[in-house]
C-alpha positions in Angstrom: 0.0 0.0 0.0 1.3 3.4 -0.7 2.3 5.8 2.2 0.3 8.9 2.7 2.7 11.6 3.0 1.6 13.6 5.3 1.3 11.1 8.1 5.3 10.5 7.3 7.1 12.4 10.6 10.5 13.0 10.0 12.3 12.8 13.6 15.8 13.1 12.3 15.9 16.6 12.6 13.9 17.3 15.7 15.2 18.3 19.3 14.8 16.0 22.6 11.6 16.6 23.9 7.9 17.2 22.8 6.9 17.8 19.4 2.9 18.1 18.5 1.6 18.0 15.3 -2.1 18.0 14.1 -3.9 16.7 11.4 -7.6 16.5 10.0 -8.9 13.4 8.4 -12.0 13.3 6.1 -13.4 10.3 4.1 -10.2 10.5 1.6 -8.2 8.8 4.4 -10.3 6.3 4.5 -10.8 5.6 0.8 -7.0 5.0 0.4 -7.4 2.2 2.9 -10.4 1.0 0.1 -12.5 1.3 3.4 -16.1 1.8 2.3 -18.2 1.6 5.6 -18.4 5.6 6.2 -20.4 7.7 4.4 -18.2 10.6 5.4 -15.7 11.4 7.9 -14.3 14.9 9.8 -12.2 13.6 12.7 -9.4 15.8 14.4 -5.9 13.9 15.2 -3.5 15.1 18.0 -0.4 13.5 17.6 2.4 13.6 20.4 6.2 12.6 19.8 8.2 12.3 22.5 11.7 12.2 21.2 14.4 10.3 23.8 17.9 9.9 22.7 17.0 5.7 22.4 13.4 5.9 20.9 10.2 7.6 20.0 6.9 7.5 22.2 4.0 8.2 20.5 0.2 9.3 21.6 -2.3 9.8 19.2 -5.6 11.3 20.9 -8.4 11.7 18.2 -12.0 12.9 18.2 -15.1 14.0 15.7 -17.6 11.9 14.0 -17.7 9.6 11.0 -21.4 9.3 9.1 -22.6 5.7 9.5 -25.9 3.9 8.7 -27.7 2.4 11.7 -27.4 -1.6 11.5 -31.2 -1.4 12.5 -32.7 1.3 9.7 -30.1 1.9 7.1 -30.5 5.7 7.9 -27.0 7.4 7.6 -25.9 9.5 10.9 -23.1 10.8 12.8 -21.2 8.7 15.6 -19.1 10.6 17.5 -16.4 8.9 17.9 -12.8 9.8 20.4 -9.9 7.7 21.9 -5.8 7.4 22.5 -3.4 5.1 20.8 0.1 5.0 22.6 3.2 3.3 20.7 6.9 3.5 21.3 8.9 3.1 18.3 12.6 1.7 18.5 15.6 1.1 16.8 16.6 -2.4 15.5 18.2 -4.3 12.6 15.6 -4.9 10.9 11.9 -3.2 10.2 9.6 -5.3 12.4 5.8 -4.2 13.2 4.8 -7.7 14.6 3.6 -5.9 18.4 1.1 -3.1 17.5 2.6 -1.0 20.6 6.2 -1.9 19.7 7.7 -0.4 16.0 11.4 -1.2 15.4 12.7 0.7 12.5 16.3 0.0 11.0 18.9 2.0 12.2 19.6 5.0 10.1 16.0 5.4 9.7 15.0 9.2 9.7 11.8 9.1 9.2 8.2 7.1 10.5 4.7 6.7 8.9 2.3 6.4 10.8 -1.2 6.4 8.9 -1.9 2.3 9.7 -1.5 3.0 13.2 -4.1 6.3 12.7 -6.2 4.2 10.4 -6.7 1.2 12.6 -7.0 3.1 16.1 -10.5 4.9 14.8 -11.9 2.4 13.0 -11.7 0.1 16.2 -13.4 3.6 18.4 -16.4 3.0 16.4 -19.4 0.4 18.3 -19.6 -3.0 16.7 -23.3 -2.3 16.5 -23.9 1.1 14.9 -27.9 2.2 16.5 -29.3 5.7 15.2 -29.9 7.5 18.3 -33.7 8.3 16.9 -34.4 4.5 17.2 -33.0 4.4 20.9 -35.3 7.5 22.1 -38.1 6.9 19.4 -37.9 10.1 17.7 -37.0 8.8 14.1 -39.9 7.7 12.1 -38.5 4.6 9.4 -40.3 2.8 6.7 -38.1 -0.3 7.8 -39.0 0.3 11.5 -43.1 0.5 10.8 -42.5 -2.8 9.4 -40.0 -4.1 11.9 -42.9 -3.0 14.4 -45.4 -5.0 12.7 -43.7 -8.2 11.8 -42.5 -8.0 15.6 -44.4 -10.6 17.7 -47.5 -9.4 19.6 -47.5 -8.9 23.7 -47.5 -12.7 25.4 -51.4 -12.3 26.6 -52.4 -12.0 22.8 -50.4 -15.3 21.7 -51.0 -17.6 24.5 -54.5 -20.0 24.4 -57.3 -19.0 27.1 -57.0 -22.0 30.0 -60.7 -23.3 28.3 -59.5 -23.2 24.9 -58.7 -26.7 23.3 -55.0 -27.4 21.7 -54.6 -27.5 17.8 -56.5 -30.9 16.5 -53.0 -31.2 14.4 -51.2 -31.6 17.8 -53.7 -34.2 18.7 -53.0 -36.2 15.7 -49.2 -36.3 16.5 -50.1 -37.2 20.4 -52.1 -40.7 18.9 -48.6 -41.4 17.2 -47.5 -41.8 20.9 -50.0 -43.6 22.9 -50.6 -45.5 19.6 -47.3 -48.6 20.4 
């Protein structure tokens, strides 16, 4: 997959200490990835670097919304959506991104991208089940939810036989079957 540039940070030339830098992501970002499940996407990104003289602590701390559909309706709304990823980055032999809090870059490296860590950090913020918040306080009015409504099953007391009512005559048949050896 091709690297975004502008989540490439080049540490090489920065001092010992903090260094902050900000970003925006829209539904772009997310189309590079070829991922489809947002209609549209304006999330801000805080990144912290924390440059020692050994490695690189990261924190990225991001927040906004992304434009879902609800799992129940299909209607498209906004999920707000905000959390922190923390990841220390090292210096190795070789490239090796096996722990997802651990990145060792070769030495001589000068630079680190870090989109995949962006990328996968906010797509796991959003809820496995995605609920319009008019279905939870009854506000949204649905074609799919009339019908959900009245394919749903009826109140207990409607279903259930009267104690003087007789069972089905088919049941009867199939009790014969039994008593029948």
């Amino acid at each position: 997959m091709k690297e975004l540039k502008e989540f490439t940070i080049p540490f090489v030339g920065l001092k010992l200490g903090e260094h902050r830098f900000d970003f925006t992501i829209g539904k772009t970002f997310f189309e590079h990835f070829e991922y489809d499940e947002f209609n549209d996407a304006n999330i801000k990104l805080d990144v912290l670097l924390l440059k020692k003289t050994t490695l690189l602590e990261f924190t990225l701390s991001f927040e906004g919304s992304v434009n879902v559909n609800c799992d129940i309706t299909n209607e498209p709304y906004n999920q707000e959506i905000s959390g922190n990823f923390y990841f220390v980055v090292q210096f190795g032999d070789e490239f090796n991104d096996e722990n997802e809090e651990l990145l060792i870059l070769p030495h001589g490296s000068y630079e680190v991208n870090i989109q995949q860590y962006v990328y996968e950090s906010i797509v796991l913020a959003i809820p496995a089940k995605r609920i319009h918040p008019g279905v939870i306080d009854g506000t949204l009015k649905s074609d799919i939810l009339t019908k959900l409504e009245e394919l749903s099953l009826k109140e207990e007391e409607d279903i259930s036989p009267e104690k003087g009512d007789t069972t089905d005559p088919r049941w009867d048949s199939l009790k014969k079957l039994l008593t029948d050896k």
